[in-house]
C-alpha positions as CSV (number, residue, x, y, z in Angstrom):
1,X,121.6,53.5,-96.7
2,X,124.7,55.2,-97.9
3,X,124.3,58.3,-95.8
4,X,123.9,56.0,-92.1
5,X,127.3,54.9,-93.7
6,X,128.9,57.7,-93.6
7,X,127.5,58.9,-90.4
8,X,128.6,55.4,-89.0
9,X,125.2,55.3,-87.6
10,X,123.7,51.2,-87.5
11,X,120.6,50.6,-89.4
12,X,118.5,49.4,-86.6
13,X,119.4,52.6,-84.2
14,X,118.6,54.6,-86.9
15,X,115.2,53.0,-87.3
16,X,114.4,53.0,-83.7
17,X,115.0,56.8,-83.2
18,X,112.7,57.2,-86.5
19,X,110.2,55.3,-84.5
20,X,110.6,57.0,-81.2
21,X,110.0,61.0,-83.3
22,X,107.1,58.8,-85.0
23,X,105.1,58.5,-81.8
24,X,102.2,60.1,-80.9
25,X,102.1,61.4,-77.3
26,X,98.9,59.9,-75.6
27,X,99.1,62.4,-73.2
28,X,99.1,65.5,-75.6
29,X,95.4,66.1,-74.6
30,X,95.9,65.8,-71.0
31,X,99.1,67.9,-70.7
32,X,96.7,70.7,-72.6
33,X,94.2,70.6,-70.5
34,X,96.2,70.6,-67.1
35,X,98.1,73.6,-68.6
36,X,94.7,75.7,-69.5
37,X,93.4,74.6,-65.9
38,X,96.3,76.0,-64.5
39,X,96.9,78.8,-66.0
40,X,93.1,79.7,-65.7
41,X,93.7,79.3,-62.0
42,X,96.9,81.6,-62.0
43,X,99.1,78.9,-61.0
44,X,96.9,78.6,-57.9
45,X,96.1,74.6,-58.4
46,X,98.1,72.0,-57.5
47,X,98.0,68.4,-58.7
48,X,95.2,66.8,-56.3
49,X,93.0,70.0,-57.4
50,X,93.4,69.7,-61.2
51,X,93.0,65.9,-60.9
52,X,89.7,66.9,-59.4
53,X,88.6,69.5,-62.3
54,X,89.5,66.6,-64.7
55,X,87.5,64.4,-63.4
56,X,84.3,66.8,-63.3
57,X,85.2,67.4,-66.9
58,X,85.4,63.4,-67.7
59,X,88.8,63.1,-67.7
60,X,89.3,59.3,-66.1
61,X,92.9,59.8,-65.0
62,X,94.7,59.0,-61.5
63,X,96.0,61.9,-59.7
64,X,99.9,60.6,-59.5
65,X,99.6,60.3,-63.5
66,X,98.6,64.2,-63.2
67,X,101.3,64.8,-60.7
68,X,104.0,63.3,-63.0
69,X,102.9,65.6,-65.9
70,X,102.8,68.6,-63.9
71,X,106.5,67.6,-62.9
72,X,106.8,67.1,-67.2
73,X,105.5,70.3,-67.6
74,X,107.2,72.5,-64.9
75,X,104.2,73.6,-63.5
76,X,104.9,73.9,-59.5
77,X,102.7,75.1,-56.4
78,X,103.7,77.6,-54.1
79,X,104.8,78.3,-50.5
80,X,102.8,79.4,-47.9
81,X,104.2,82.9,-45.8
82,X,103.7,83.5,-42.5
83,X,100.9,86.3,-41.3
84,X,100.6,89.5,-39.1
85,X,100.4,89.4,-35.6
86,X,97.7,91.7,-33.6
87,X,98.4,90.0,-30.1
88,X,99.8,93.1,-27.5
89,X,98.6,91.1,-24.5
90,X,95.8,91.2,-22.5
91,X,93.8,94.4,-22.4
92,X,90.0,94.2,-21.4
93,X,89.0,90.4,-21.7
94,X,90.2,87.4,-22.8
95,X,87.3,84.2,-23.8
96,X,87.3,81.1,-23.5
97,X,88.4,78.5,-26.2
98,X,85.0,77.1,-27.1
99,X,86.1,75.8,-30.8
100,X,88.7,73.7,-29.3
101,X,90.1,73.4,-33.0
102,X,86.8,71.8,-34.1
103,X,86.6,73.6,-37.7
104,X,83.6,71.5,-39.2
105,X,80.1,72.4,-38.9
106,X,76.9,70.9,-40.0
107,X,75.0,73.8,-40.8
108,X,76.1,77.7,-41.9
109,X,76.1,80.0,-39.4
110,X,77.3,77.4,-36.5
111,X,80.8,78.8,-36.6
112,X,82.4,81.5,-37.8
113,X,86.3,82.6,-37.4
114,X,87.9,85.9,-37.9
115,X,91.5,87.4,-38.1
116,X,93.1,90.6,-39.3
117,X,96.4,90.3,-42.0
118,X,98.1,92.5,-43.2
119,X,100.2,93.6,-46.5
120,X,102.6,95.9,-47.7
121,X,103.4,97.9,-51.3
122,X,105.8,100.5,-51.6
123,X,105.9,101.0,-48.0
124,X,102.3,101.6,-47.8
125,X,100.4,99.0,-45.8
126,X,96.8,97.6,-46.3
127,X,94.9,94.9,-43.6
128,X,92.0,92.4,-44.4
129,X,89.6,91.6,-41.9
130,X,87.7,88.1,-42.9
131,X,85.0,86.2,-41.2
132,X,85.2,82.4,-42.6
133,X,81.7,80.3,-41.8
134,X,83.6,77.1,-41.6
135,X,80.4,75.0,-42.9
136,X,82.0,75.6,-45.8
137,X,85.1,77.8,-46.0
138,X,83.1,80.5,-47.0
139,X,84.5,84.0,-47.0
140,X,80.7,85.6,-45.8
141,X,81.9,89.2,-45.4
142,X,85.2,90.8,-44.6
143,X,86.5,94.9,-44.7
144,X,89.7,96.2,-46.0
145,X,91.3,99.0,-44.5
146,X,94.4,101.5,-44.4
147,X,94.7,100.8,-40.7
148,X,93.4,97.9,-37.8
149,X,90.9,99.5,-36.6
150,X,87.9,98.5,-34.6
151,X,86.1,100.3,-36.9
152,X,87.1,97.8,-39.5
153,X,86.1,94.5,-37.4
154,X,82.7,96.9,-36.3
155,X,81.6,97.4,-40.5
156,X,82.5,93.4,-41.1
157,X,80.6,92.0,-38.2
158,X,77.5,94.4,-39.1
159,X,78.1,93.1,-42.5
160,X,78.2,89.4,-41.6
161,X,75.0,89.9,-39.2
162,X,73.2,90.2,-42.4
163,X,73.2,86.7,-42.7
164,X,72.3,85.4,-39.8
165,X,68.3,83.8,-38.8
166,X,66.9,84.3,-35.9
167,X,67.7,80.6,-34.8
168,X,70.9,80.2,-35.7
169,X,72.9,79.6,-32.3
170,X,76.4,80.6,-33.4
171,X,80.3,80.4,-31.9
172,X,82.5,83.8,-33.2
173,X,86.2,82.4,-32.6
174,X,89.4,84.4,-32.6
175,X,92.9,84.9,-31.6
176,X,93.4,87.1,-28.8
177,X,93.9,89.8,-31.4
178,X,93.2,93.5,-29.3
179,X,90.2,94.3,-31.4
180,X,88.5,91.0,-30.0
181,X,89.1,91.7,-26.5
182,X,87.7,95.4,-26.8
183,X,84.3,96.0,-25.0
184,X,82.2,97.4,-27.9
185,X,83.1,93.8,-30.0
186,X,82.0,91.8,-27.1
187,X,79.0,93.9,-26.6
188,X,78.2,93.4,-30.5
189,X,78.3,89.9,-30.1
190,X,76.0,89.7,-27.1
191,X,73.6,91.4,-28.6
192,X,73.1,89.2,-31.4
193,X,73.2,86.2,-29.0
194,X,76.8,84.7,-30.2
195,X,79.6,82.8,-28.1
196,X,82.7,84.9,-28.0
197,X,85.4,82.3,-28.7
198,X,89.6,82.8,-29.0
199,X,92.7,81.1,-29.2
200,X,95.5,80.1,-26.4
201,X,97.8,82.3,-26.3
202,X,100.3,81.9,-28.8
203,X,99.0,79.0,-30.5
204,X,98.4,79.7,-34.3
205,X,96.8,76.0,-34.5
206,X,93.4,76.9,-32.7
207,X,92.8,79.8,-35.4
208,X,94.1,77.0,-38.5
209,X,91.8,78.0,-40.7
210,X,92.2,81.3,-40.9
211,X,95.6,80.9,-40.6
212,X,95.3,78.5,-43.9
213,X,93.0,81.2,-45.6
214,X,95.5,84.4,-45.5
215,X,98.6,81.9,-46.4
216,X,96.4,80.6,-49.7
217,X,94.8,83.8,-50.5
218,X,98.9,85.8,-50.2
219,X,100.3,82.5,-52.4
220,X,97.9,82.3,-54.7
221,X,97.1,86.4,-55.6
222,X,99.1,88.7,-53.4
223,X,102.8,86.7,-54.4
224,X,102.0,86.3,-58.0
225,X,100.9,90.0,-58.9
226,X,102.7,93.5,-58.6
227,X,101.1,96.1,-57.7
228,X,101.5,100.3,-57.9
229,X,99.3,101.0,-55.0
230,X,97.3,99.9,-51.8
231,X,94.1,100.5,-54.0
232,X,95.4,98.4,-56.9
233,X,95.8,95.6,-54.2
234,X,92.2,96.6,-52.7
235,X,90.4,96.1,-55.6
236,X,92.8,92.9,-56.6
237,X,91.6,91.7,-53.0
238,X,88.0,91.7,-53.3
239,X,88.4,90.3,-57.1
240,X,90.4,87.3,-55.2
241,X,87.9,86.9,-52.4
242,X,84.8,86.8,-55.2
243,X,87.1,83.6,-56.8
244,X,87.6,82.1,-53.7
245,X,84.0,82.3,-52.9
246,X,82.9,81.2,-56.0
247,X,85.3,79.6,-58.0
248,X,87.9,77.9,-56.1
249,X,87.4,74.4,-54.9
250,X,87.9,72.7,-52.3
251,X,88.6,69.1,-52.1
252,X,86.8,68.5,-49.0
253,X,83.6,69.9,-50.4
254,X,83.8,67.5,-53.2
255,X,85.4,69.0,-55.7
256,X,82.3,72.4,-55.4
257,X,83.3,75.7,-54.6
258,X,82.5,77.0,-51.1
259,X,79.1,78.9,-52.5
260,X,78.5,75.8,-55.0
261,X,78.7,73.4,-52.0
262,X,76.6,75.6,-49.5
263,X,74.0,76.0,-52.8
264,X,73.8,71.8,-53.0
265,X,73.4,71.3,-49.8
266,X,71.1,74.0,-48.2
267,X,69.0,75.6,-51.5
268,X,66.8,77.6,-49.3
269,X,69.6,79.2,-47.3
270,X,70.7,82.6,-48.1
C-alpha cells in the first residue's frame, strides 16, 4: 500500500478501477459477430438488418441493444444519392399510371418496374437498365451498356420474357423515360400481352422502388469501391446484382433474400 501512498491515490478508488479492467465484457461475442456480419456485407447492413441475421443465427438480442453497439463500434450506414434522369418530354406516347404506387404483389410476374441509371469513372459513363418483379424485390434481368439505348431496354425485356407463363397477366411500369414511350417498346409489350404502365410527370414517388434499388445498389457497391474502368464497374455490377439477388435480405421478406423468399413461397416457380 505504500505505492497508492505515494501516488496519493485512496485505497477504495484504486480497488474499484482494478475491478472495472477485471470485467469481462458480456458483449465481446456479440460486438464480434456484428463486426464479421458487417464487414461480410461491405458495410452494406445497418442495425435492423444485422439484428435480423442474429436472430437467424440464434442470437436472442433486441435490435436497439445492436444499435447501441454499432454506435460502440463506429460502424455507420450510408447515404442514399440521387439518380439519372431520362425524361426529355413527351415524344410518341405517354401511359397511364396503372401501379398507382401499389408495389406489393401476390404472385411473381404480377408487376414488374424498370428504369435506366447511370454512372460515371474517369469521365467515362456506364447505364444499368433493371426490371424489379416487386413480388419480391427481385432483380429478374437487367442490361448494362456504354450508352441508353433502346437497344439496351430491347435485350432486357427479351431477357425478362424468359420468365414469364403463358397465364401470368402482368403490369410493366415506368417513368416517362424516352425509351418507354418509343413505339417498338410498346409494341414489345403488346405482344406479350402486358399493361404498359408509367409515372406522373415528375414524380419520383410512383417509380419508389426503383428509385430505392439504384440509391441501395450506388451506396452499398458503387460508393464504397474505386474503380480503373467502366468494365471494372460492369463486371463489379453484375457481381452486386448476383448479391442482391441472392444474398441480401430484406426485412419485409422476413429476413430471406429476394430468390430465398420467392424459393419458400412458390417451389415450383421458375
Amino acid at each position: 500500500m505504500g505505492l497508492l501512498k505515494v501516488a496519493g491515490l485512496a485505497r477504495s478508488t484504486f480497488y474499484y478501477q482494478l475491478n472495472g479492467l477485471q470485467k469481462i465484457d458480456k458483449y465481446a461475442t456479440l460486438k464480434a459477430k456484428i463486426k464479421t456480419i458487417f464487414t461480410y456485407h461491405k458495410g452494406r447492413y445497418g442495425y435492423r438488418r444485422i439484428t435480423s441475421v442474429l436472430r437467424q443465427e440464434s442470437f436472442l438480442v433486441n435490435h436497439k441493444t445492436v444499435q447501441r453497439l454499432m454506435g460502440q463500434l463506429q460502424l455507420k450506414s450510408l447515404v442514399r444519392p440521387k439518380k439519372y434522369r431520362s425524361y426529355k418530354g413527351s415524344i410518341e406516347g405517354i401511359a397511364p399510371n396503372f401501379l398507382q404506387q401499389q408495389f406489393s404483389a401476390q404472385r411473381p410476374n404480377q408487376k414488374w418496374v424498370t428504369d435506366v441509371t447511370e454512372f460515371h469513372v474517369y469521365g467515362q459513363k456506364l447505364y444499368l437498365s433493371p426490371i424489379m418483379d416487386l413480388y419480391n424485390g427481385e432483380i429478374i434481368s437487367y442490361q448494362i451498356a456504354p450508352r441508353p439505348t433502346l437497344a439496351m431496354v430491347s435485350t432486357m425485356l427479351s431477357k425478362a420474357f424468359t420468365c414469364l407463363g403463358p397465364d401470368d397477366k402482368l403490369i410493366m411500369h415506368s417513368d416517362q423515360g424516352w425509351q418507354y414511350q418509343m413505339a417498338v417498346y410498346r409494341e414489345e409489350l403488346a405482344q406479350k400481352g402486358i399493361t404498359q404502365s408509367m409515372s406522373r410527370k415528375g414524380n419520383g414517388l410512383d417509380n419508389a422502388a426503383m428509385e430505392s434499388f439504384f440509391a441501395t445498389i450506388k451506396s452499398e457497391f458503387f460508393y464504397l469501391n474505386k474503380f480503373c474502368n467502366i468494365d471494372e464497374l460492369q463486371v463489379g455490377l453484375s457481381d452486386y446484382i448476383h448479391y442482391y439477388n441472392h444474398e441480401r435480405i430484406k426485412l419485409r421478406l422476413d429476413g430471406l433474400s429476394p430468390v430465398q423468399y420467392r424459393l419458400r413461397s412458390q417451389p415450383f416457380y421458375s
